[in-house]
N, C-alpha and C positions, 0 to 999 in steps of 0.2 A: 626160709622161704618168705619172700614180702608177699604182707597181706593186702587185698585188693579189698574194697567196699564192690558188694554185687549191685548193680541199679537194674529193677524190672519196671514193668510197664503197670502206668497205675489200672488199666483197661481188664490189660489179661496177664497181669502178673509174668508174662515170658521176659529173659533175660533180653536188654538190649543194648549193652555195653558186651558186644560178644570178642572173645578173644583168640585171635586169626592165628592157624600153625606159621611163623618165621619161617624162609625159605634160605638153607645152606647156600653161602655165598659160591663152595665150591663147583654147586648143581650148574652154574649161569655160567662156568668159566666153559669156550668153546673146546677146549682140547679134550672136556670132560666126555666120558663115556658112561651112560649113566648102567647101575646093573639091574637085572631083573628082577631084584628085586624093591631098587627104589623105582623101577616103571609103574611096576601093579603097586605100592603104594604112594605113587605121585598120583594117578589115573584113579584111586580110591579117594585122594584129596580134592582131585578136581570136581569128582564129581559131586561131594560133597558141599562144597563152595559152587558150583554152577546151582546144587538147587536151594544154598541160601540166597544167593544173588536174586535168582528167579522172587522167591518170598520178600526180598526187601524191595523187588519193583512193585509186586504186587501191593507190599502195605503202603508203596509211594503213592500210587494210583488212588488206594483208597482214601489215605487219607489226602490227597489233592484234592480230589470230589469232595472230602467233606472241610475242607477249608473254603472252595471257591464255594459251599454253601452256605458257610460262617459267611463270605465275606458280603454274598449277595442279603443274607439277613440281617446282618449290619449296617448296609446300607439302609436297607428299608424303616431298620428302628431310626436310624438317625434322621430320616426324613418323619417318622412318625413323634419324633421325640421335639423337633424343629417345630415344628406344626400346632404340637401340645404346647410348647413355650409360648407360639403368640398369640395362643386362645387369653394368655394373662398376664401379656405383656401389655408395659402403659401404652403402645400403639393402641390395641384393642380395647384399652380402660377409658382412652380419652371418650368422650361420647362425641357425635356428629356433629350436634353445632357448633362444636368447640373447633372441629378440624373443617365447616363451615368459616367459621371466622379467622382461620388459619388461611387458607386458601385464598378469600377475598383479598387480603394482605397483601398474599406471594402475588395472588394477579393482576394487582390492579399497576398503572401505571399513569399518572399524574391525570389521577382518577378513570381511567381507560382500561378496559380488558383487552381489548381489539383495536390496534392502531394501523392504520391502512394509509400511507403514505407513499403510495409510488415512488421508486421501487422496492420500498421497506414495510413491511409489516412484523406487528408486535403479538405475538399470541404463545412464544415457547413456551412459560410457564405451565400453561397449560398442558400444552402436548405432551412434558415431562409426568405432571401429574396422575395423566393419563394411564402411563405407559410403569407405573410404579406398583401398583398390584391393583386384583380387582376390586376390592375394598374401594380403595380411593376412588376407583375409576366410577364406580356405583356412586360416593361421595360427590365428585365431580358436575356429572352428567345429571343427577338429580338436584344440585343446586340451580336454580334458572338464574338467583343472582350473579353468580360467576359469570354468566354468560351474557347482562343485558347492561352494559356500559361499551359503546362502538364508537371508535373518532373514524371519519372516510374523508379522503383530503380526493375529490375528485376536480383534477387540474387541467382539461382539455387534452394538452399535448401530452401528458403523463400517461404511460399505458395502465390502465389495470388488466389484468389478467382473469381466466376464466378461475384458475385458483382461487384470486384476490374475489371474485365474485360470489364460489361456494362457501368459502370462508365466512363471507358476512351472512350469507343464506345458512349455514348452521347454527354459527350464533344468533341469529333471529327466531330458528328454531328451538333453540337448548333453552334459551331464557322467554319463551311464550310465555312462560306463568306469572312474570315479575314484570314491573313496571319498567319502560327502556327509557333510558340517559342516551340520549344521542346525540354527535355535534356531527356538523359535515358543511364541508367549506367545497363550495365551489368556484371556478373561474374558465372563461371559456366554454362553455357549455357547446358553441356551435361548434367548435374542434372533436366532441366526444366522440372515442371508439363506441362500436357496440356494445362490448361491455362495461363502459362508461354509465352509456344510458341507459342499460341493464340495473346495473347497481342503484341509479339514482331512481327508478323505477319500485326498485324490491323496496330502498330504504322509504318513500313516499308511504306506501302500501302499509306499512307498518306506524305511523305518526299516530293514529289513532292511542299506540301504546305507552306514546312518552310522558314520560312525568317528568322529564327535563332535558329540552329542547332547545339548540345551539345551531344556527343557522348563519354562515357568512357568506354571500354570496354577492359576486359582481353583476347583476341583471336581476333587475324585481322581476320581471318579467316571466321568469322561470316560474315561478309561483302561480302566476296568472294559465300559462299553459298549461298547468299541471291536471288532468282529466279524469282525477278519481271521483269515486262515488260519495255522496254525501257523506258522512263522518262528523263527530263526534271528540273532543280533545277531553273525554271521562277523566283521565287522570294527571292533565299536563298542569304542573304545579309550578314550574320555571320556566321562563323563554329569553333567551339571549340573542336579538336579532340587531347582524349588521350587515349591511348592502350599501351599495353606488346608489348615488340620486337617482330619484325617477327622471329618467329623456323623456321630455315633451314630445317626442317623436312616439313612444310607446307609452303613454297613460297607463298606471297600474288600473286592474282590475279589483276595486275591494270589494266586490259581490260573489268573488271568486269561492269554490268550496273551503279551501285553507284558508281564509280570512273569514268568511262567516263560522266556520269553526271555530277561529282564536276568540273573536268575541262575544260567544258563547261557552266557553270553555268555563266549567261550573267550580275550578279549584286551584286556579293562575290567578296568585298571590305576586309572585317576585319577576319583574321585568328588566332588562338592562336594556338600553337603547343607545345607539348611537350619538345619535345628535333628537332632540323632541322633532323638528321639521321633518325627520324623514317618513315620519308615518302620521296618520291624521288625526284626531284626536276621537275619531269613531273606528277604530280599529283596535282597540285595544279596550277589556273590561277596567277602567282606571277606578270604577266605582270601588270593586271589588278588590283592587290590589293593594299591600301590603309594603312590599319592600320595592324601592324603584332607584336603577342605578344608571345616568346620563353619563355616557363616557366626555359629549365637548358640547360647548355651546358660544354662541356668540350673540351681539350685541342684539342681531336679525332674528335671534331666537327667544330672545329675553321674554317678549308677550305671550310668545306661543307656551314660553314653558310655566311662567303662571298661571294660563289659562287651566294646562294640563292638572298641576298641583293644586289647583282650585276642583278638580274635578275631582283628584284622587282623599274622599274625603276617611276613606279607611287607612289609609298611609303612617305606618310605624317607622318607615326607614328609608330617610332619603340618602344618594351621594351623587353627589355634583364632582367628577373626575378631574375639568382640567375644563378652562374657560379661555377666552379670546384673551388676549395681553393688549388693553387698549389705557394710555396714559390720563386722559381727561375727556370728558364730553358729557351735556345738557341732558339725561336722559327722564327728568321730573314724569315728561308726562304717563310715562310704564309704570311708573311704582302708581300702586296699590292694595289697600288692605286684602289679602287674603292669608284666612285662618284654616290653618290645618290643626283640625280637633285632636285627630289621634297620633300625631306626628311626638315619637319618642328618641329617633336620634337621628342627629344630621349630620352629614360632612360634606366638607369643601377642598377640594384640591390635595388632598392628603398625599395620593400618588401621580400627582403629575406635577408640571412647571410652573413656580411660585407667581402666583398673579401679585400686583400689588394690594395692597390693605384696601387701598379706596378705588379698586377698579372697577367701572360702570357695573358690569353685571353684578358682581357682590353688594354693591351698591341696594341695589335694587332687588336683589333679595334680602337683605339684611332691613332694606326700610318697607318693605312688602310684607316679609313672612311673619304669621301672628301665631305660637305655638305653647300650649299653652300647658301642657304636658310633655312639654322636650326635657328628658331626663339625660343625655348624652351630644355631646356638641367636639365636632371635630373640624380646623379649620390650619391650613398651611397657605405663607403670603410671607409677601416682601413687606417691607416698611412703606408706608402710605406716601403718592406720587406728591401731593401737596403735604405739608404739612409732617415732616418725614417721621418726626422724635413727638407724634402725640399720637395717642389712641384714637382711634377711627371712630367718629360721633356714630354715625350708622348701627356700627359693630356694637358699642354699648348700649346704645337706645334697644336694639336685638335682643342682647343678653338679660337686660333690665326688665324688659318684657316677658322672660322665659325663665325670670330665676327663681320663683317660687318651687318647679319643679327641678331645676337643674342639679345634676349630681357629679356629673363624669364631664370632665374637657381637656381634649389637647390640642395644645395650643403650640402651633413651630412657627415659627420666623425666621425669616434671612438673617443671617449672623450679622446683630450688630456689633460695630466697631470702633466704641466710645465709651467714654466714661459714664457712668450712672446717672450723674446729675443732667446728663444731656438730653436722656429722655424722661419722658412725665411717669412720673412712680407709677409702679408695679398695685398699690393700692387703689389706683383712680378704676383699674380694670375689675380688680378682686372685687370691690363694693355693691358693683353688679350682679355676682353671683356668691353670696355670703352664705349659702347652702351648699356648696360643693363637698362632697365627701373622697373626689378623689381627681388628682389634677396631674397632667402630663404637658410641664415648660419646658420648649428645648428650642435648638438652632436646626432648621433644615438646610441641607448645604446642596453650593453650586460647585461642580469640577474648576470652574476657573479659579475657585477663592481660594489659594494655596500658598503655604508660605515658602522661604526659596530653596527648603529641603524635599517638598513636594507633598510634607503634609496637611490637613486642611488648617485654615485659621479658624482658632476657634471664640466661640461668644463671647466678648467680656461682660454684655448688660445683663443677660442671664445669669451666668457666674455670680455679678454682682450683688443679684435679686436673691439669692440663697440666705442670705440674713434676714430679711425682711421677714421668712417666716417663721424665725425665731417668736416663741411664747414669752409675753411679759404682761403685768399684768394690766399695762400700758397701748401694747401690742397685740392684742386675739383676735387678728387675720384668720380667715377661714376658719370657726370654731369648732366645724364637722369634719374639717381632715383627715380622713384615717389611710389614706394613701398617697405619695407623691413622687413626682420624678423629673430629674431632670436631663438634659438630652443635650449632649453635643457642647459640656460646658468645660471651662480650663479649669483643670483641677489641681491648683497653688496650692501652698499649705496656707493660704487666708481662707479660700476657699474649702479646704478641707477642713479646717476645725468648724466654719461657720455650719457646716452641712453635720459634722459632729453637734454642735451646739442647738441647731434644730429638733436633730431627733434626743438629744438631752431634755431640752424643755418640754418635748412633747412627749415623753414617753410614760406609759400607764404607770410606773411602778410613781413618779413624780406627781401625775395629775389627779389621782386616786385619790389620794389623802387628800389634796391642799384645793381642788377647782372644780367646780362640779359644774360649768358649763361650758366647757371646752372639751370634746370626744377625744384621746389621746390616739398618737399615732402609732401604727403596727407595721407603715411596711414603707421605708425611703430608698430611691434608686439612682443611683446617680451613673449615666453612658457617657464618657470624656473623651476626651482625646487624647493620645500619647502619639510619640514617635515606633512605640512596638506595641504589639497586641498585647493583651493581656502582661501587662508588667508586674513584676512581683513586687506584693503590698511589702512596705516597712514593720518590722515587727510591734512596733509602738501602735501600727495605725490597726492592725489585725487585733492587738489586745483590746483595743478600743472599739472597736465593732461586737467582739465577743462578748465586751462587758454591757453595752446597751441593748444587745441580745438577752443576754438575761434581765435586761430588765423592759423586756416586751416588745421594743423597737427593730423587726430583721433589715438588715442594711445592707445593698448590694454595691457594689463598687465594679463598672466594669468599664472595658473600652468600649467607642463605638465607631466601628469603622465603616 
């Protein structure tokens, strides 16, 4: 007889591998007749087997109920266990400023939280944030800085919408606690919907808050109607203001609330202005500002604009953007001495279109301005109208005048396209400022100056000037150098070794030992031009880099396209 293993229940130890009487194939054939006495023991088996059947629904039942209990208690640890994990998860370890500082990131957008540009507006990051758990949302809604950076492009014929209008009505609310950055550019104003002049209303209403305030509008006039209540500019520390000329037909009002607020505004350092004429020189605290940035000026503006710079006698930071393009003219009687005491860096044309070297208005700040603490000087120009291949007497009497404190200059020019000896050395300029600790020579380029593969041409008097400040002891050009670069130059192998041969002569591990009055150099940059971006260095010139690295000189090599 085979032996079976018995299996019981580990609960109640009853048998549950139970084993079922076989039923005689005979019994099931139709022709069978069964006798009486396999009826009374069939009918003894059935009944037998109906009330096992009955017991195994019954233990089914029970234990389904106690499975779908398992399963609902399973559930609930697993949310209880989910929950436990992110009381000490790093979500919950970071602390709130961190995931503050995190947020300002994801939301800003070319410095904006809130971009309103019929029919576009910018605010999804947000609404994602939001909608991620309450944590965050609490994070969110409690930071005001998230909330007080608004761009409104309100454009007359452009609709805004009543959405477009709550939109900025919340965020004026969510960031109440923070100082607001606002810009808003309007045009057309007599076109505006209702909610046009709704919005421009709410955004008014709120100027009191700005600490940096961006204003482009086509009508001074707007400003003048504007009918708020007395105010206060407590915290406006920026103002960017550009408009259309005042129409002689509409005289601005500068008695207006928003104009006797600007020039009492107790902590409006930094201004950017149009052009100096379009506002009057009692409109603005010049006493009290700081950084002043002239996007254009012309020849009609020259008096006006030293007048202004003679007032602005706290002035650390001027830039002069982009000047009239005028060839020659008598302009003696405007220049005059004025001294800007606290004026520590200045630029000229850096990002607009190359004036020439001796162009009036340069002219005439170059023999005007007296500064006497300018430690940084920034200037981009074409080669001088007269006199094409010499330094600009203006420009060095300037420098000459300012070199005691001078440190930092970059200096770009039109690519010249000559041999070295054609223009007047590179030292007649250096001599000027013999304090320089860090100096940026390169080519500023025109789209038309291209060679007939379509890339630019590039400098050769610069190129050339890469030796010149080679160390000898014959040679100790600029003896404070500790940084330099050059911009836009061809980079030959004459030119490459000379630029190795620079940072050779100057480098700490050389000057250390042998010269003790010349500061050694730490950091040469050279931006070229190639036919492909970033071309890979020759293995020669990479070992050579490595090797003056270690000896204190870092050397960058890059294109500049």
């Amino acid at each position: 007889m085979e032996n079976r293993g018995i299996i019981l229940c580990e609960r109640c130890q009853h048998h549950i591998d139970t084993q079922f009487h076989p039923i005689d194939p005979i019994l099931l054939h139709s022709s069978h007749v069964p006798s009486q006495e396999q009826v009374t023991k069939t009918s003894d088996l059935l009944e037998q087997e109906s009330q096992l059947l009955h017991q195994y629904e019954s233990t089914i039942r029970h234990q389904r109920h106690t499975l779908e209990r398992l399963e609902v208690a399973k559930s609930r640890l697993e949310a209880i266990i989910l929950k436990r994990r992110s009381t000490i998860s790093i979500h919950r370890r970071v602390p709130v400023e961190v995931w503050r500082t995190i947020f300002l990131l994801a939301c800003s957008k070319d410095g904006y939280f809130l971009t309103i540009d019929p029919p576009n507006r910018q605010a999804r990051h947000r609404t994602a944030l939001l909608q991620v758990c309450s944590r965050w949302r609490s994070i969110v809604i409690g930071c005001p800085e998230i909330w007080s950076a608004i761009n409104v492009n309100l454009l007359g014929e452009r609709y805004i919408s009543m959405g477009d209008r709550m939109l900025v009505e919340t965020f004026l609310a969510n960031g109440a606690a923070s100082p607001l950055t606002l810009h808003v550019t309007v045009r057309s104003a007599q076109h505006w919907a209702k909610n046009s002049l709704a919005t421009w209303e709410l955004l008014t209403r709120h100027f009191p808050r700005c600490e940096w305030l961006s204003l482009k509008l086509d009508d001074y006039t707007i400003l003048s109607r504007y009918q708020g209540p007395h105010f206060t500019f407590h915290s406006l520390s920026s103002f960017y203001f550009d408009a259309a000329l005042i129409p002689s037909s509409h005289p601005m009002d500068w008695d207006s609330p928003f104009w006797r607020a600007l020039r009492h505004a107790p902590k409006l350092t930094k201004v950017y202005l149009p052009e100096p004429r379009k506002l009057p020189r009692n409109s603005l605290p010049y006493l009290r500002l700081t950084t002043l940035v002239i996007g254009f000026t012309d020849v009609d503006d020259a008096a006006e604009l030293l007048q202004v710079l003679e007032l602005s006698r706290s002035l650390r930071s001027f830039t002069l953007s982009q000047v009239q393009d005028l060839g020659s003219g008598n302009f003696d009687h405007i220049i005059r001495r004025v001294e800007m005491p606290s004026l520590q860096s200045l630029s000229f044309c850096v990002d607009g279109a190359l004036p020439k070297m001796d162009n009036p208005i340069l002219t005439i700040l170059f023999s005007s301005l007296t500064m006497p603490v300018l430690s940084t000087f920034k200037l981009a120009c074409a080669r001088a109208f007269h006199n094409p291949t010499q330094w600009y007497p203006p420009l060095l009497a300037m420098l000459q005048r300012s070199s005691t404190a001078l440190r930092h200059m970059s200096l770009f020019i039109h690519p010249v396209h000559c041999q070295k000896d054609a223009w007047e050395p590179l030292s007649i300029l250096l001599e000027t400022t013999p304090h320089l600790s860090y100096l940026e020579f390169g080519g500023k380029w025109k789209a038309n100056i291209l060679l007939f593969d379509g890339t630019p041409l590039p400098d050769s008097f610069i190129s050339a000037t890469v030796g010149d400040f080679i160390y000898t002891p014959q040679n100790a050009v600029l003896p404070n150098l500790k940084q330099i670069s050059f911009v836009g130059i061809r980079l030959d192998p004459e030119t490459l070794a000379n630029v190795f041969a620079l940072a050779s002569s100057r480098s700490p591990s050389r000057l250390s030992s042998t010269v003790d009055d010349v500061r050694a150099l730490t950091d040469l940059r050279v931006f070229y031009y190639a036919p492909q971006a970033n071309p890979d260095l020759k293995p020669h010139t990479v070992e050579e880099i490595r090797r003056l690295g270690q000896e204190g000189v870092k050397i960058l090599l890059a294109t500049d396209k």
